[in-house]
Backbone as CSV, one residue per row, in Angstrom:
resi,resn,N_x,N_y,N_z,CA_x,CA_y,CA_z,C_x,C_y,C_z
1,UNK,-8.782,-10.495,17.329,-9.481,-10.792,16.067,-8.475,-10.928,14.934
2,UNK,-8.894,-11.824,14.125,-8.190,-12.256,12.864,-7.840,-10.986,11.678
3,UNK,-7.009,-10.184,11.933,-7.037,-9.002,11.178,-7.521,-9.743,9.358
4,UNK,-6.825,-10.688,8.883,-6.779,-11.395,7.467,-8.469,-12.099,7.543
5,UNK,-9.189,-12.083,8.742,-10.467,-12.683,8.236,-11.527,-11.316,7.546
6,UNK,-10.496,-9.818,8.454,-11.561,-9.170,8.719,-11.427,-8.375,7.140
7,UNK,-10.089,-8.646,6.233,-9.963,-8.055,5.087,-10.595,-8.689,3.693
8,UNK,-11.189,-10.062,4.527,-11.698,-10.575,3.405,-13.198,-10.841,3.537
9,UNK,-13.585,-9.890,3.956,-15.606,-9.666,4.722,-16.000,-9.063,3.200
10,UNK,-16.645,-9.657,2.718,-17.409,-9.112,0.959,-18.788,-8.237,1.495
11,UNK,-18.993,-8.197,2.411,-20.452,-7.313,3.003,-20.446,-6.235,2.522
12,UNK,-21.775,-5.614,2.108,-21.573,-4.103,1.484,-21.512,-3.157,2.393
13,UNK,-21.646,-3.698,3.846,-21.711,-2.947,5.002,-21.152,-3.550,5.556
14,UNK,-19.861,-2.370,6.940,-19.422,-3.092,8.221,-20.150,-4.413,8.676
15,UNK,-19.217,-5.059,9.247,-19.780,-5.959,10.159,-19.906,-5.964,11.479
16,UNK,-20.552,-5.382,12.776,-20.506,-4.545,13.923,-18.667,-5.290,14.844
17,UNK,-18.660,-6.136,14.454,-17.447,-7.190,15.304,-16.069,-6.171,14.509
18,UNK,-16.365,-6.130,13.412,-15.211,-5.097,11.973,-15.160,-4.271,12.753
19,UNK,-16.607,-3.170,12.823,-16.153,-1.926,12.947,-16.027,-1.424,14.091
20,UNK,-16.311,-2.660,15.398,-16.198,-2.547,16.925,-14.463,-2.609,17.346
21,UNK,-13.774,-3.690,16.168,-12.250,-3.787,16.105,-11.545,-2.074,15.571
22,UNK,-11.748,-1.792,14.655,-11.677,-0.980,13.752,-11.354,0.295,14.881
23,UNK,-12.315,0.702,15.616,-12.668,1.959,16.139,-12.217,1.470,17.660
24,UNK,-11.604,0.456,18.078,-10.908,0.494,19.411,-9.295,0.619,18.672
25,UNK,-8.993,0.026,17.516,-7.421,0.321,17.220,-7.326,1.999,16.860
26,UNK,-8.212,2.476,16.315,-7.692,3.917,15.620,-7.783,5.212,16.984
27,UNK,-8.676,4.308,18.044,-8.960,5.669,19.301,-8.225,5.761,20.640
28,UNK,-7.716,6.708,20.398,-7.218,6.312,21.982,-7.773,7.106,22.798
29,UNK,-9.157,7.242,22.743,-9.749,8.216,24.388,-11.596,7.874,23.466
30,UNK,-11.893,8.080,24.182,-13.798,8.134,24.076,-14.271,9.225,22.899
31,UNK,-13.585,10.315,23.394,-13.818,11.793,22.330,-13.707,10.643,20.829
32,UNK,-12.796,10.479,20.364,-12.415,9.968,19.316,-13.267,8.553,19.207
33,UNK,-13.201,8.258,19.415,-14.452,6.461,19.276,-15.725,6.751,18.966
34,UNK,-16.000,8.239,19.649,-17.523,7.949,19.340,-17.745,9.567,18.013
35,UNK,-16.485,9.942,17.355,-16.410,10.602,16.409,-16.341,9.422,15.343
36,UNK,-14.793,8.510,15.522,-15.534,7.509,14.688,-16.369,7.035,14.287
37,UNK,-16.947,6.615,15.607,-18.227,6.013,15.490,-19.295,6.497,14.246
38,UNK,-19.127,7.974,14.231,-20.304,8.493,13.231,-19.847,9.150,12.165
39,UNK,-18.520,8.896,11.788,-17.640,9.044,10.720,-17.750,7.779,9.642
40,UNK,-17.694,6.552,10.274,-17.694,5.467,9.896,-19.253,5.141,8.985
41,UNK,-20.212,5.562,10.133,-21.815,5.096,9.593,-22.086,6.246,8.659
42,UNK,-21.626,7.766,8.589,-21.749,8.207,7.347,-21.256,7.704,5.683
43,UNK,-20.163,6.992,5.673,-19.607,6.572,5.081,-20.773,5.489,3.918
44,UNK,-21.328,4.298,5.069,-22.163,3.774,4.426,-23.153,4.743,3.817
45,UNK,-23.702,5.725,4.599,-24.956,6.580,3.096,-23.978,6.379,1.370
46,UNK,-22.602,6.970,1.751,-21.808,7.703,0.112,-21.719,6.416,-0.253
47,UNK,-21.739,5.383,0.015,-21.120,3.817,-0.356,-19.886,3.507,-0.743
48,UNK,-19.345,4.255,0.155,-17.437,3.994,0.473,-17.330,2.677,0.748
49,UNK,-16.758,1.528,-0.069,-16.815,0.267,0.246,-16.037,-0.108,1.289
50,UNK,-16.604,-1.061,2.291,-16.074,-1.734,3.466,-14.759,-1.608,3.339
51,UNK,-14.172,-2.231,2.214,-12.755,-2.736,2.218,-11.501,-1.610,2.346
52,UNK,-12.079,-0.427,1.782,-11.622,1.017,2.016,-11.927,1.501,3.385
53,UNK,-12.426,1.395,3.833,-12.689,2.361,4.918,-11.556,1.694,5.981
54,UNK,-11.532,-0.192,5.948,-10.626,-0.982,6.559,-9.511,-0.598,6.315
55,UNK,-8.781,-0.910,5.065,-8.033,-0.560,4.677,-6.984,0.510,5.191
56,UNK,-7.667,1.856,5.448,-7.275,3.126,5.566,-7.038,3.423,7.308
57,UNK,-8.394,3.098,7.947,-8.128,2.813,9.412,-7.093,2.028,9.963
58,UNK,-7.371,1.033,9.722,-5.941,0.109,9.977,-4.412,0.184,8.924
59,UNK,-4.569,1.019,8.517,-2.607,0.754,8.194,-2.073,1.190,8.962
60,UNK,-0.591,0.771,9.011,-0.035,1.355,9.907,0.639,2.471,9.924
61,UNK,0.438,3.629,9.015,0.900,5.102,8.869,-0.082,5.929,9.629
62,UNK,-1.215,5.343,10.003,-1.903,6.815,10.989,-1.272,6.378,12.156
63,UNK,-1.084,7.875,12.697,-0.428,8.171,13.431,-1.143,9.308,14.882
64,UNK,-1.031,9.596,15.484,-1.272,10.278,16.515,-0.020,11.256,17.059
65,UNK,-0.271,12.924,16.907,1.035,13.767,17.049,0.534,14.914,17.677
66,UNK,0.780,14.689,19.108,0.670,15.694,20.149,0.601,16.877,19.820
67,UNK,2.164,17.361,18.671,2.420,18.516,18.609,1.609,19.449,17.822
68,UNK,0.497,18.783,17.346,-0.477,19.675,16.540,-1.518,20.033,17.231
69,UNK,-1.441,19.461,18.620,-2.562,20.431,19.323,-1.747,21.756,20.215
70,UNK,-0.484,21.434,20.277,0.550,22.548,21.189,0.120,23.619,19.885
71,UNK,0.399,23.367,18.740,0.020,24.416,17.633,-0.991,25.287,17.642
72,UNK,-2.094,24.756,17.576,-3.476,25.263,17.724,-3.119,26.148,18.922
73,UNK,-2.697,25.642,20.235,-2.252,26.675,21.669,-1.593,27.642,21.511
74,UNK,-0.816,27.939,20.198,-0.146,28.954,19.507,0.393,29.460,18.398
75,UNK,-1.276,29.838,17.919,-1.345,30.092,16.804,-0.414,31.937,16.601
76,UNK,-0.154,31.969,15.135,0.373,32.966,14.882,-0.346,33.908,15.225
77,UNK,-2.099,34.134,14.718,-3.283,34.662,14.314,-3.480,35.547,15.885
78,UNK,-2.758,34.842,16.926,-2.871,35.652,18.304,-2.204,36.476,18.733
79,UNK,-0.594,36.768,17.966,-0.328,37.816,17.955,-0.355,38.849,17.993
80,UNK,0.206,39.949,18.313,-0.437,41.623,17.733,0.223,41.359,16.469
81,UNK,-0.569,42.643,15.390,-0.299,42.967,13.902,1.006,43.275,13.793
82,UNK,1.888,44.134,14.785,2.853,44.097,14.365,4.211,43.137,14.616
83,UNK,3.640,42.186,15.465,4.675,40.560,15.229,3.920,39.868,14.111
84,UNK,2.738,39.705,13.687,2.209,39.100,12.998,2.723,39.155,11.507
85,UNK,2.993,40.677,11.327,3.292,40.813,10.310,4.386,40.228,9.594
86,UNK,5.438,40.526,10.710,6.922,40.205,10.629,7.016,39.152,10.190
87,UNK,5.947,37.905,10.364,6.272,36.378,9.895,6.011,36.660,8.096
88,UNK,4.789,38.015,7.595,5.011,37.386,6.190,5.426,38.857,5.406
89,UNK,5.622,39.747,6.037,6.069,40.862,4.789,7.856,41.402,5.276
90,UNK,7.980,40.554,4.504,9.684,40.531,4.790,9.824,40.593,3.164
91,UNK,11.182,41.469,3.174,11.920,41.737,1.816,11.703,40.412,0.685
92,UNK,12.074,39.220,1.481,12.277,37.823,0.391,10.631,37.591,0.283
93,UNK,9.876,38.011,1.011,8.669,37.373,0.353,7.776,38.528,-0.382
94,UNK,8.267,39.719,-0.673,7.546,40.908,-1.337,8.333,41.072,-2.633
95,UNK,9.872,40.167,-2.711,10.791,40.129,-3.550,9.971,38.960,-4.461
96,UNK,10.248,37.787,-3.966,9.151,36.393,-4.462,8.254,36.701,-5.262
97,UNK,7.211,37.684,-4.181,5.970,37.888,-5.060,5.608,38.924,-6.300
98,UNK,6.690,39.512,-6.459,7.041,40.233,-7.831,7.466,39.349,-8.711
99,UNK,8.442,38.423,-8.311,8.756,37.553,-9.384,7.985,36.337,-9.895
100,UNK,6.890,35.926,-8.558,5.929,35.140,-9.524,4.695,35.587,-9.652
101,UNK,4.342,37.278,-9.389,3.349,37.793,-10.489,3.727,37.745,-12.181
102,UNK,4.986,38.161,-11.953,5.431,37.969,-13.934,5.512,36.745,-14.164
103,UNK,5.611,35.777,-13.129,5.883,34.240,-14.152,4.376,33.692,-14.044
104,UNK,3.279,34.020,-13.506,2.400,34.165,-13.275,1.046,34.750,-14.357
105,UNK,1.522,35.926,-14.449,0.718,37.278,-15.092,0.035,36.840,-16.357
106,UNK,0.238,35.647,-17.276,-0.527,35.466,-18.155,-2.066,34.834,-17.748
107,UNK,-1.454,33.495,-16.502,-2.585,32.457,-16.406,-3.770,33.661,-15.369
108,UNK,-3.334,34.545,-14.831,-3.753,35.284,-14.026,-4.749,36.099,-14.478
109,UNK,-4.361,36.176,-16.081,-5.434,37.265,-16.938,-6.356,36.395,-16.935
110,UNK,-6.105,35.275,-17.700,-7.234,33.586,-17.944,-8.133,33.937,-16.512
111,UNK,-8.164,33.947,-15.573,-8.576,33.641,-14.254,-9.507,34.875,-14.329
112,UNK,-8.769,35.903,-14.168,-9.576,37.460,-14.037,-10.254,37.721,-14.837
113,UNK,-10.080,36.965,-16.128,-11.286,37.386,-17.209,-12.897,36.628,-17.170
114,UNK,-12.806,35.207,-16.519,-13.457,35.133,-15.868,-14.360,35.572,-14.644
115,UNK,-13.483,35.486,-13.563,-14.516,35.611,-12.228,-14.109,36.917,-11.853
116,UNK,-13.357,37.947,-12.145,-13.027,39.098,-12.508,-12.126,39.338,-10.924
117,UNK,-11.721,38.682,-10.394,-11.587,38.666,-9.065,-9.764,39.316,-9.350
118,UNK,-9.265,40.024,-8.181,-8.144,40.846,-8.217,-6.586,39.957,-8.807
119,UNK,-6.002,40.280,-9.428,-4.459,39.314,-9.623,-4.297,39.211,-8.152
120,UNK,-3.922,40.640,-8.137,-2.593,40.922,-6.608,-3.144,40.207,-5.625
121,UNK,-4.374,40.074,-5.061,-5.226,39.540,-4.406,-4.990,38.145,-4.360
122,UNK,-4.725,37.730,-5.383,-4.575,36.437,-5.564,-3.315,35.918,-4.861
123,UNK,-2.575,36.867,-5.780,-1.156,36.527,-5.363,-0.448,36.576,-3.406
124,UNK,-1.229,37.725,-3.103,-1.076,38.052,-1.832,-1.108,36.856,-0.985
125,UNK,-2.779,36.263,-1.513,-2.745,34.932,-0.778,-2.033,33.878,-1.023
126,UNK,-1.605,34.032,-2.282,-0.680,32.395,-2.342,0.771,32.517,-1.735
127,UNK,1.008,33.852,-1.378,2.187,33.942,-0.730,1.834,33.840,1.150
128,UNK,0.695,34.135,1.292,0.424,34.436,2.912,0.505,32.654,3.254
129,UNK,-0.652,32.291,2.419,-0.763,30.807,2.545,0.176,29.539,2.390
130,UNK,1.199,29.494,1.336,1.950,28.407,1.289,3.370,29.358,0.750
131,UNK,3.664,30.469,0.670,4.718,31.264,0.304,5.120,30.935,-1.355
132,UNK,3.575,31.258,-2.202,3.597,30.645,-3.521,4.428,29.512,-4.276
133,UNK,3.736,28.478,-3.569,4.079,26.918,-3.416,5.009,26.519,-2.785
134,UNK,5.685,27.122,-2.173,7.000,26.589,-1.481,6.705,25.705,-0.397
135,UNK,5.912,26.271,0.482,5.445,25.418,1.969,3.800,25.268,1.832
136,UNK,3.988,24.038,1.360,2.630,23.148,1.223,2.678,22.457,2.155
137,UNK,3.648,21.457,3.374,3.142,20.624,4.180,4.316,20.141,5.298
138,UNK,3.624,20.537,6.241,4.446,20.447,7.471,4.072,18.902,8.774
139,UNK,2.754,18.452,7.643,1.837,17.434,8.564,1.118,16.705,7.426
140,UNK,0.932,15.054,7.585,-0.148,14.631,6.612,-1.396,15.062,7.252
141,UNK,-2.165,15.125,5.915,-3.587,16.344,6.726,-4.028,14.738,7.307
142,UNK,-4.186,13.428,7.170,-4.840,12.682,7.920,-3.975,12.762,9.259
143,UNK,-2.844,12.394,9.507,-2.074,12.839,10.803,-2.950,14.049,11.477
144,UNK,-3.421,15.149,11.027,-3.594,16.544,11.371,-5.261,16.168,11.701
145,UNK,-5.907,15.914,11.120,-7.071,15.338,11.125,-7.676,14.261,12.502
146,UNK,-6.888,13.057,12.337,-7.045,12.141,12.949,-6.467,12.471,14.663
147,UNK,-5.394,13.621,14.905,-4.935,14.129,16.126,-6.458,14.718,16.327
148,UNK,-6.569,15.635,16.105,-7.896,16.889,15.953,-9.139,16.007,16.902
149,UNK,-9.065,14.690,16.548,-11.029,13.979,16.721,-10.385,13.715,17.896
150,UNK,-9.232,13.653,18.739,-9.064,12.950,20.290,-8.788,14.211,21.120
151,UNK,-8.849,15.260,20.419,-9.230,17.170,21.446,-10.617,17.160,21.449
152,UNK,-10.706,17.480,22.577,-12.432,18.329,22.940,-12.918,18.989,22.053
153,UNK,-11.856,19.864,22.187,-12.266,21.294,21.662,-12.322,21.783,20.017
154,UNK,-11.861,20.552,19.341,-10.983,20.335,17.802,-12.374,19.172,17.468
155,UNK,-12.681,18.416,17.930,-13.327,17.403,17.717,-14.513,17.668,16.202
156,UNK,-14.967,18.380,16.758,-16.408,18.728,16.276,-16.040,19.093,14.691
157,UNK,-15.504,19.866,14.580,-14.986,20.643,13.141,-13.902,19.419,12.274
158,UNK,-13.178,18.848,13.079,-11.889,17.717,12.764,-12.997,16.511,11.709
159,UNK,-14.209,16.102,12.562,-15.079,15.109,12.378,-15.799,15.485,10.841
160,UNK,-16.110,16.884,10.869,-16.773,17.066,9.669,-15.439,17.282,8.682
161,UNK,-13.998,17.429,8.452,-13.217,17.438,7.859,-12.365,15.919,7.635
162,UNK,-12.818,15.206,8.515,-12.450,13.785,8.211,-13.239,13.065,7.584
163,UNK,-14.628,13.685,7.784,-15.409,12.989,6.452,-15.226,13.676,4.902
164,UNK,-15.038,14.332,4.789,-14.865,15.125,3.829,-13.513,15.043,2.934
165,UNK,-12.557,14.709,3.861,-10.882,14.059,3.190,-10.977,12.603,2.625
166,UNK,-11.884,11.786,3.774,-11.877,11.015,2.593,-12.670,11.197,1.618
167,UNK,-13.669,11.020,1.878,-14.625,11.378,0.375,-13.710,11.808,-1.198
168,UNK,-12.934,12.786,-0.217,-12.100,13.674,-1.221,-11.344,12.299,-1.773
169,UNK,-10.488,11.721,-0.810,-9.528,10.616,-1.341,-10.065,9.641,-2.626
170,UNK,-11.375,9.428,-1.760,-12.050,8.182,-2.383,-12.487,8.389,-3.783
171,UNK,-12.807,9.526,-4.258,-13.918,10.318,-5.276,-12.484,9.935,-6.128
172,UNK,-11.350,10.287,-6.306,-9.950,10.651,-6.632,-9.013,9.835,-6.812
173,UNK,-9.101,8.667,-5.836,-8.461,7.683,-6.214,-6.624,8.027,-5.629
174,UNK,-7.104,8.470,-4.521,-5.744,9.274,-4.174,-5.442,8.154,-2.793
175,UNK,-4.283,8.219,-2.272,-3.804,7.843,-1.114,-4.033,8.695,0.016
176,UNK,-4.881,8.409,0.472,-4.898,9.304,2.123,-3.643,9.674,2.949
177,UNK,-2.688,8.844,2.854,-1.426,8.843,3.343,-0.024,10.047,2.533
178,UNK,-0.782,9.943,1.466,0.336,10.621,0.408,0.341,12.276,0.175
179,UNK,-0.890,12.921,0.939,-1.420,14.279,0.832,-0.556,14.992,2.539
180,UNK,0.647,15.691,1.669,0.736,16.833,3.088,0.169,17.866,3.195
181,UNK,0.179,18.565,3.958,-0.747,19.862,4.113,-0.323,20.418,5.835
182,UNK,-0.836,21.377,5.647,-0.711,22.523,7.416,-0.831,22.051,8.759
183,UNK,-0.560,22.038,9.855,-1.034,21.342,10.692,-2.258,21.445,10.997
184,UNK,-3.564,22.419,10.549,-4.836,22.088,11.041,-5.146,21.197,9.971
185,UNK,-4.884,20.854,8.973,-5.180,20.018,7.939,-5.584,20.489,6.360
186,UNK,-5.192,21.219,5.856,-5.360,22.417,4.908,-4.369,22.204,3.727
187,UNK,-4.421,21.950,2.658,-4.133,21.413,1.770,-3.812,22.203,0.933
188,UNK,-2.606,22.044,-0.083,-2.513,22.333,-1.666,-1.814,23.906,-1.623
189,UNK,-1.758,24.472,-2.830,-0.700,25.726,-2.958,-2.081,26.932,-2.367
190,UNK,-3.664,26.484,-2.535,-4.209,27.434,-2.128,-4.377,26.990,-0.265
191,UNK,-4.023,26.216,0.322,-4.563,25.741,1.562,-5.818,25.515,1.917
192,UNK,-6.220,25.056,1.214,-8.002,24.861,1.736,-7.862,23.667,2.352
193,UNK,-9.178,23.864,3.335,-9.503,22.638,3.945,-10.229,21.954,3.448
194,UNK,-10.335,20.347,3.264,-10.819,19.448,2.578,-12.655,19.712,2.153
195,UNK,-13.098,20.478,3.389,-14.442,20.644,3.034,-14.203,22.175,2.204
196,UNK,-13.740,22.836,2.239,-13.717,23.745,1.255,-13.481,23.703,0.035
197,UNK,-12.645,22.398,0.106,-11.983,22.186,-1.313,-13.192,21.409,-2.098
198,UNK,-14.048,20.535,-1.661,-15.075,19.643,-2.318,-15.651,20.711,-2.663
199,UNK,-16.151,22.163,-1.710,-17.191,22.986,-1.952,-16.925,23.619,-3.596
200,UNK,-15.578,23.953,-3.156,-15.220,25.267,-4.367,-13.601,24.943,-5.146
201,UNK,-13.655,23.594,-4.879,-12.194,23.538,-6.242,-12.725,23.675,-7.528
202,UNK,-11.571,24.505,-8.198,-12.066,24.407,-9.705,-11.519,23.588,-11.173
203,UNK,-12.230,22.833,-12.181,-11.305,22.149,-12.547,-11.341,23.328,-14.359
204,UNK,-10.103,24.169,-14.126,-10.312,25.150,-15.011,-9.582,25.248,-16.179
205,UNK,-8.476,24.084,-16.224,-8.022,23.728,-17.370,-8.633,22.509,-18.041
206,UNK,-9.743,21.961,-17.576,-10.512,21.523,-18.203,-9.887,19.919,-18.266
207,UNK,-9.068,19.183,-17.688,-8.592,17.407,-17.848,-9.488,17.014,-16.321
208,UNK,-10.314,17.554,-15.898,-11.059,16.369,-15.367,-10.998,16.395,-13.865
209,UNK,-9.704,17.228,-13.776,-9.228,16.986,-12.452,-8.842,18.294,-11.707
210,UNK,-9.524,18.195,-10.134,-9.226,19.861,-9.849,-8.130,19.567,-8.662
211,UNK,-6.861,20.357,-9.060,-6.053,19.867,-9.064,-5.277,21.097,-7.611
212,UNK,-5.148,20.537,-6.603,-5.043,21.511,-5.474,-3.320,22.195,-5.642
213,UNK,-2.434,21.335,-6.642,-0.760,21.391,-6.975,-0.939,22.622,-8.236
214,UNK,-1.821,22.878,-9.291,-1.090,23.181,-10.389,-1.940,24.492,-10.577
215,UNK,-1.263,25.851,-10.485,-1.645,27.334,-10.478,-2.871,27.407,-10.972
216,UNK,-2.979,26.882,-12.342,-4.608,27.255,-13.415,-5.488,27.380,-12.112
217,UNK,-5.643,26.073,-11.849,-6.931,25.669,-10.989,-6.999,26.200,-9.253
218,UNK,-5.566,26.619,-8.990,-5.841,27.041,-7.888,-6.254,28.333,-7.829
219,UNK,-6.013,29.026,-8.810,-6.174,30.628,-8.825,-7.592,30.375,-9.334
220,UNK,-8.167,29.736,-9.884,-9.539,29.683,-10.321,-10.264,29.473,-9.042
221,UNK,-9.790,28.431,-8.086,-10.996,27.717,-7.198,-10.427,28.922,-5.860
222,UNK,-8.908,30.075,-5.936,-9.496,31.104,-4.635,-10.801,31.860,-5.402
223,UNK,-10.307,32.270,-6.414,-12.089,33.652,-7.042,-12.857,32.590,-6.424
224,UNK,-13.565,31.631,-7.075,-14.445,30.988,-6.709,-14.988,30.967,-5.408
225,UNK,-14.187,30.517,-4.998,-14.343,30.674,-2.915,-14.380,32.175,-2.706
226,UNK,-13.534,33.281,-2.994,-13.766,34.654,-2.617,-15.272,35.299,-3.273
227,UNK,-15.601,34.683,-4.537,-16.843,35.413,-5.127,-18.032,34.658,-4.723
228,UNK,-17.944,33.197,-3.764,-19.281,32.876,-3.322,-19.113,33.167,-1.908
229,UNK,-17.720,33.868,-1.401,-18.204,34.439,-0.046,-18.433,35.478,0.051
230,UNK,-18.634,36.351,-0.883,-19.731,37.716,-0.990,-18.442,38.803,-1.949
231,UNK,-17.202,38.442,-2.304,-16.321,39.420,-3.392,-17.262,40.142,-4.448
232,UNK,-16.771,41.526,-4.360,-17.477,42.061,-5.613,-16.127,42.828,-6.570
233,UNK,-16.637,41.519,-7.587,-15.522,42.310,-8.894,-16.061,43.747,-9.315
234,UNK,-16.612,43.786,-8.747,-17.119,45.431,-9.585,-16.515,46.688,-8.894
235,UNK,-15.807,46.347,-7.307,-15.239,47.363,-6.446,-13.723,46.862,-6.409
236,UNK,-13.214,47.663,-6.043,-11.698,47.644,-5.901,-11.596,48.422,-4.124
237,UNK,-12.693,48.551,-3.463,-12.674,48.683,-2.381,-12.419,47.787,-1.255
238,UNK,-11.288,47.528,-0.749,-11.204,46.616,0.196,-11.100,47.004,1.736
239,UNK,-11.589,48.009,1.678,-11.623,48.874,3.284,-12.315,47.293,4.296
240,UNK,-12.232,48.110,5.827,-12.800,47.266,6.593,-13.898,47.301,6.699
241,UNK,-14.798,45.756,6.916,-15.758,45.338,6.297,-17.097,45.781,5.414
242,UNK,-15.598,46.221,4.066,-16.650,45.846,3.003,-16.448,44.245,2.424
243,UNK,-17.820,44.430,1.240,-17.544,42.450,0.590,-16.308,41.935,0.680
244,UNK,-14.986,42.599,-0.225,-14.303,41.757,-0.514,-13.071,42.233,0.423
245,UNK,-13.550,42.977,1.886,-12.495,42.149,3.072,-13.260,41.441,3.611
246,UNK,-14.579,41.529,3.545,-15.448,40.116,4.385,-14.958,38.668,3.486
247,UNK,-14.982,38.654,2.145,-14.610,37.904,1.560,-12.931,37.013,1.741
248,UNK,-12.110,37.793,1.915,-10.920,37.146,2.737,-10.681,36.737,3.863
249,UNK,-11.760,37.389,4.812,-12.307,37.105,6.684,-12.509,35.642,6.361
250,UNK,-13.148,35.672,5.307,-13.887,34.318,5.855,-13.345,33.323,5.192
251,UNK,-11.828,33.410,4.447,-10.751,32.638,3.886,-9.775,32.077,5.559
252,UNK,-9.771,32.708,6.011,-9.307,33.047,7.688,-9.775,33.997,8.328
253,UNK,-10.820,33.349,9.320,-11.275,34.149,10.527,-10.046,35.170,11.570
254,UNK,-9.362,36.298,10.893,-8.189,36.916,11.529,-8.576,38.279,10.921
255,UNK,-8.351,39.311,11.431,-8.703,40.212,11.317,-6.727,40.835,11.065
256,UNK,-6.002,39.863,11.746,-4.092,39.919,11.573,-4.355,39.659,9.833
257,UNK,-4.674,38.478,9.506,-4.804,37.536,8.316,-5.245,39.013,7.427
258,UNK,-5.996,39.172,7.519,-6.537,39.592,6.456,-5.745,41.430,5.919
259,UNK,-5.504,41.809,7.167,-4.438,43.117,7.123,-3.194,43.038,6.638
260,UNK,-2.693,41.448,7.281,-1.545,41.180,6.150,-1.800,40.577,4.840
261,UNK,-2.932,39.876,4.497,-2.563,40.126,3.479,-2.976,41.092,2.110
262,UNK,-3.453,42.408,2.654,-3.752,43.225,1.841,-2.794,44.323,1.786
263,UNK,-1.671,44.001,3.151,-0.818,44.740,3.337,0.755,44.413,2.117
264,UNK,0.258,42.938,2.099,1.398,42.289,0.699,0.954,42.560,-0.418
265,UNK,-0.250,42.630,-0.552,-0.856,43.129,-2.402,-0.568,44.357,-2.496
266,UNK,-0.564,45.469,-1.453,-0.212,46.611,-1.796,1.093,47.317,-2.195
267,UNK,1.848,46.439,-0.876,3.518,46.409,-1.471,3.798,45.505,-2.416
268,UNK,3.453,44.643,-3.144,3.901,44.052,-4.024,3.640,44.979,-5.275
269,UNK,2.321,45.770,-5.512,1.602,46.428,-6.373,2.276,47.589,-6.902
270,UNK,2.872,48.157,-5.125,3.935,49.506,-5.177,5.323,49.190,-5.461
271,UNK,5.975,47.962,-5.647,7.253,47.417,-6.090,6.940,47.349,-7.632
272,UNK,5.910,47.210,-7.896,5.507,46.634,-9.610,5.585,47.834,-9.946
273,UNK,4.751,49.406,-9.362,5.012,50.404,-10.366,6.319,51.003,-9.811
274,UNK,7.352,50.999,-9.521,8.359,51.356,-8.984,9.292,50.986,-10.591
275,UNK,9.089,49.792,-10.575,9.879,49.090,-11.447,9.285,49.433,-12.872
């Protein structure tokens, strides 16, 4: 097929010959074709125009990368607690996170005076998650995404996060290609996944834009996500499962995850009154 006939189709909808081309170049196994398949026809409900959806399928930067399903086969999260740990409470990252609670500590009040949700808490996670901005992206989340829909076992969850990235793209005006993020596909200095991020980004400095790169808004949209998954600013109790360790459970399903990182707010907390 005439790739140049198929970029110049003005239809407000696929054309079945388009999106029959479309979804044999982007799949390489059945799993994936028939995720397309219903990735694609959601698209028409939001009225993602034809020419985008083409566009994005066919360039030639998606890619297909084995090594993000070997990942998933070994995840950190399967560890015992005490290798687990070792990957994030090390001297340089309990050192780090003292130094960008103080470079930190003003926008942090802004945040807490709001949704009343913990600093250290905060901080804990932006160090567990991207090592407070340093490691944002090891994979484009569409790379990470688009691997995900040709696993069995990845499929299902990948499909509802590939609709949801673009959307994200499209709403934004962003390049699908230009966003790195984690290898499951998890984005920005807070790591959310694209459907989390539509749910609960916040745009808290107020220009319009919720912005997954710039502290204000990320420390706004974790409270947000921690206080609509059941956080209660009113306790400072974070024992096991009360609200606000259910509230980080369900930031990452790890029971490792969540010990470390309450295990970094505490030493960071006990370095702060030390000093």
């Amino acid at each position: 097929m005439n790739f140049n006939l198929i970029a110049n189709e003005n239809s407000d909808a696929l054309k079945v010959e388009t999106k029959a081309y479309i979804l044999n170049q982007i799949s390489n196994n059945e799993i994936a074709y028939q995720s397309y398949d219903r990735i694609i026809n959601s698209f028409e409900s939001f009225d993602i125009e034809p020419d985008y959806i083409k566009k994005i399928f066919l360039d030639n930067r998606l890619k297909f990368d084995k090594e993000i399903i070997n990942r998933f086969q070994n995840q950190s999260e399967k560890l015992s607690y005490e290798q687990y740990r070792k990957i994030f409470i090390t001297n340089d990252r309990i050192k780090n996170g003292v130094i960008f609670y103080k470079g930190k500590k003003e926008i942090l009040k802004l945040v807490n005076s709001k949704y009343g949700v913990d600093s250290f808490l905060l901080v804990s996670l932006s160090g567990v998650e991207s090592n407070y901005g340093a490691n944002t992206s090891s994979n484009l989340v569409f790379t990470s995404l688009h691997t995900q829909l040709h696993n069995e076992k990845r499929k299902s969850w990948a499909e509802k996060e590939m609709i949801e990235f673009i959307k994200y793209c499209y709403e934004n005006n962003i390049d699908p290609f230009s966003l790195g993020g984690s290898y499951a596909g998890a984005f920005g200095f807070g790591q959310f996944i694209p459907s989390s991020f539509r749910a609960y980004a916040v745009d808290f400095d107020g220009d319009e834009i919720k912005e997954p790169f710039e502290w204000l808004d990320v420390f706004a949209s974790m409270s947000n996500y921690l206080i609509k998954n059941g956080y209660n600013k009113s306790s400072n109790d974070f024992s096991f499962k009360t609200d606000n360790w259910n509230s980080i459970y369900r930031y990452n399903h790890s029971k490792n995850y969540v010990n470390v990182i309450l295990e970094l707010r505490n030493t960071i907390m006990k370095e702060l009154s030390i000093q």
